[in-house]
C-alpha positions as CSV (number, residue, x, y, z in Angstrom):
1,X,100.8,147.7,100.1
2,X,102.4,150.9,100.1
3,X,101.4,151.9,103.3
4,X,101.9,148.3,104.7
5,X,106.0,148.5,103.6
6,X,106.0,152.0,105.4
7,X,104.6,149.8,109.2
8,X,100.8,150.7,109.1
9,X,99.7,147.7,110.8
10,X,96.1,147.9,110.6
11,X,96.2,148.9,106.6
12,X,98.8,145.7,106.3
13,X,96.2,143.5,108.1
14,X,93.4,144.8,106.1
15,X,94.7,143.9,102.7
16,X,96.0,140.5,104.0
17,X,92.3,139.6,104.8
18,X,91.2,141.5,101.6
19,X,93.3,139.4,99.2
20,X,92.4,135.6,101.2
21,X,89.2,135.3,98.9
22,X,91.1,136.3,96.1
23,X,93.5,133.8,96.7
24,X,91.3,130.8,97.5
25,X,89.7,131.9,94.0
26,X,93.0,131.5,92.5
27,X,93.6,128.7,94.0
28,X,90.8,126.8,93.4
29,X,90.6,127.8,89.4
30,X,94.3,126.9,88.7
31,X,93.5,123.4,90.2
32,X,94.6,122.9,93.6
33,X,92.8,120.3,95.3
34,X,89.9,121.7,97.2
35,X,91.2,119.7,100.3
36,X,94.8,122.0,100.4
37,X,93.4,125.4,99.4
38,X,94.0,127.0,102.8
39,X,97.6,125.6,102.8
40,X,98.3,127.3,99.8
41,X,96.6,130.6,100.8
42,X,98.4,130.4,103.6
43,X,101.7,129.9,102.3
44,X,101.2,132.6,99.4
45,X,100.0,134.3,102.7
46,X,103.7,133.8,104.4
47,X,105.7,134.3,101.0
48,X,104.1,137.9,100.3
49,X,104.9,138.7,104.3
50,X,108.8,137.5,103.5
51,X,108.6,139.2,100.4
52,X,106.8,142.6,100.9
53,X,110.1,144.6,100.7
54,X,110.5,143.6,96.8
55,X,106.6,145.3,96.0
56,X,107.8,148.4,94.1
57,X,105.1,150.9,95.3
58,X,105.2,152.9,91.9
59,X,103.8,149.9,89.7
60,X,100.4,147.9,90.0
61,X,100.5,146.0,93.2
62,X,97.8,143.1,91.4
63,X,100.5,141.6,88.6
64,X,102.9,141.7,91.7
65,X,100.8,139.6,93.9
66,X,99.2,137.2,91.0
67,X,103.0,136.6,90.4
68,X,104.1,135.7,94.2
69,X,100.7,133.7,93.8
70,X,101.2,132.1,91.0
71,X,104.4,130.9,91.6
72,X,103.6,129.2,95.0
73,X,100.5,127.7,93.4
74,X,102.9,126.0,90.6
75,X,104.9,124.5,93.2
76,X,102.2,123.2,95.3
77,X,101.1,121.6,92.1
78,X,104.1,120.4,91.3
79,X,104.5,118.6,95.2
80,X,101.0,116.8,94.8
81,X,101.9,116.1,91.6
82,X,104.7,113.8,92.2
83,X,102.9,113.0,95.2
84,X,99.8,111.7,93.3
85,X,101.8,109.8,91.0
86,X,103.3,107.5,94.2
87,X,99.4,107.2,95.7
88,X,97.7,103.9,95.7
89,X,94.0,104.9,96.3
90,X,92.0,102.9,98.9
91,X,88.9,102.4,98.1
92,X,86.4,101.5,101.2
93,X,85.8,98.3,100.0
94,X,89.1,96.6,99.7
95,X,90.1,95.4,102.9
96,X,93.7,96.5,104.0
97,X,93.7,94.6,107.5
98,X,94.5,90.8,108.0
99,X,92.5,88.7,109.6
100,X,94.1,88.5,113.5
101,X,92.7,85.1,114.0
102,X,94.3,84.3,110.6
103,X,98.1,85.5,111.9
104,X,97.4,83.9,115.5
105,X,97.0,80.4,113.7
106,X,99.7,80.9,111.9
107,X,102.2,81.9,114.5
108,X,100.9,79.1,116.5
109,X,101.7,76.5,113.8
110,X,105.2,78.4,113.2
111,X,106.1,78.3,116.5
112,X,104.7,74.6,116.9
113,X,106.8,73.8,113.3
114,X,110.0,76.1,114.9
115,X,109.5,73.8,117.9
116,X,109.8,70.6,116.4
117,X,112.5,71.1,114.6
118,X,114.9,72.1,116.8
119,X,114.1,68.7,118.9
120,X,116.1,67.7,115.6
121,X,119.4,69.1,116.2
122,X,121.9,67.7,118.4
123,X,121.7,67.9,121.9
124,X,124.7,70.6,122.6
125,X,123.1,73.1,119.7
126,X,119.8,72.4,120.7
127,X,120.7,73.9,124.6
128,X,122.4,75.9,123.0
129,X,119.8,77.7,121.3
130,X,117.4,77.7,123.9
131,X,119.3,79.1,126.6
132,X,120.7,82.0,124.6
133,X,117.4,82.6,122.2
134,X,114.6,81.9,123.7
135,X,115.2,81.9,127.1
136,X,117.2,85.3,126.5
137,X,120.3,84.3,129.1
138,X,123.7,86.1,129.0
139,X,126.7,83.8,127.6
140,X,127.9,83.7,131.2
141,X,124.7,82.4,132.7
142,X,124.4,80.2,129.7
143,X,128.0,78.8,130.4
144,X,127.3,78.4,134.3
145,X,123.9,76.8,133.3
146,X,125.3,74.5,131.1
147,X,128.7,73.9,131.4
148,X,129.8,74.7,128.3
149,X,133.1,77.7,127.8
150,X,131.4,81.0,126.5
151,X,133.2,80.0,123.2
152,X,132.1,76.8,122.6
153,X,127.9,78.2,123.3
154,X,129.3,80.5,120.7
155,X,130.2,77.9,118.2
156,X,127.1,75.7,118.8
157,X,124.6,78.6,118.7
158,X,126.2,79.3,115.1
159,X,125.9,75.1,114.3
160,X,122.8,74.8,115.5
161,X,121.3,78.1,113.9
162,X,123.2,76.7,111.1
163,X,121.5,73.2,110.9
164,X,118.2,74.9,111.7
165,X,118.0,76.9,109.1
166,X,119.1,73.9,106.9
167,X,116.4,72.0,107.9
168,X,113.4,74.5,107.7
169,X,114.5,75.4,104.2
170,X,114.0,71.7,103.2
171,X,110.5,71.4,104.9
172,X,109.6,74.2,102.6
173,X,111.3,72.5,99.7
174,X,109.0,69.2,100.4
């Protein structure tokens, strides 16, 4: 490491490559899941490159690196840790999809149920709220299409969403 701080590239590369299997060892026996080993070689990796200038070349350079090691393994345990504890584990044979034909029937008997009960409401909320919700139109082209001022579509889009509302929470109620 000595001759690493001092820019000899080739002897900094060497103990790089030298201390991975030391570090995936570490890893691995201080219980990092097998599946993020290289992450956390990697980042001990990174941390003793951002770090090299604190190595004091007159002490062991192996306490020095199991500390830099250590320290990034703790935290990495620490993350999947509090990871873990939010993770719902799927197993292959629980099904996590719905059936599509299972939501197409259903939207089509919403939409059917939607359908029929705005044919309930009045005749002014009813134009109302086709015009401007499911046909999409402006409040302008709903007011030249219907005759209606852009205030009163206003008020009877509010009635009528109003009313509906009123009337699909009582079909659930029944």
């Amino acid at each position: 490491m000595a001759r690493a701080q001092q820019g000899d590239r080739d002897a900094y590369r060497h103990l790089l490559q030298s201390m991975t299997p030391y570090l995936r060892s570490l890893a691995s026996r201080n219980g990092v899941r097998h599946d993020t080993i290289e992450d956390v070689v990697q980042d001990v990796l990174a941390t003793v490159h951002l770090v090299r200038h604190t190595y004091d070349p007159g002490r062991p350079f192996g306490p020095w690196l199991l500390t830099v090691a250590m320290r990034r393994i703790v935290d990495t345990l620490r993350r999947d840790g509090r990871l873990d504890a939010r993770e719902v584990p799927l197993d292959d044979e629980h099904e996590t999809l719905a059936d599509p034909t299972a939501n197409l029937m259903e939207e089509a008997t919403d939409a059917r149920m939607l359908r029929e009960t705005i044919e309930r409401l009045p005749a002014g909320q009813r134009d109302a709220i086709r015009m401007l919700k499911l046909e999409e139109m402006s409040l302008k082209e709903a007011a030249v299409a219907s005759g209606m001022t852009v205030a009163a579509l206003k008020v009877a889009v509010h009635r009528g969403l109003k009313g509906l509302r009123k009337l699909l929470t009582q079909g659930d109620r029944k």
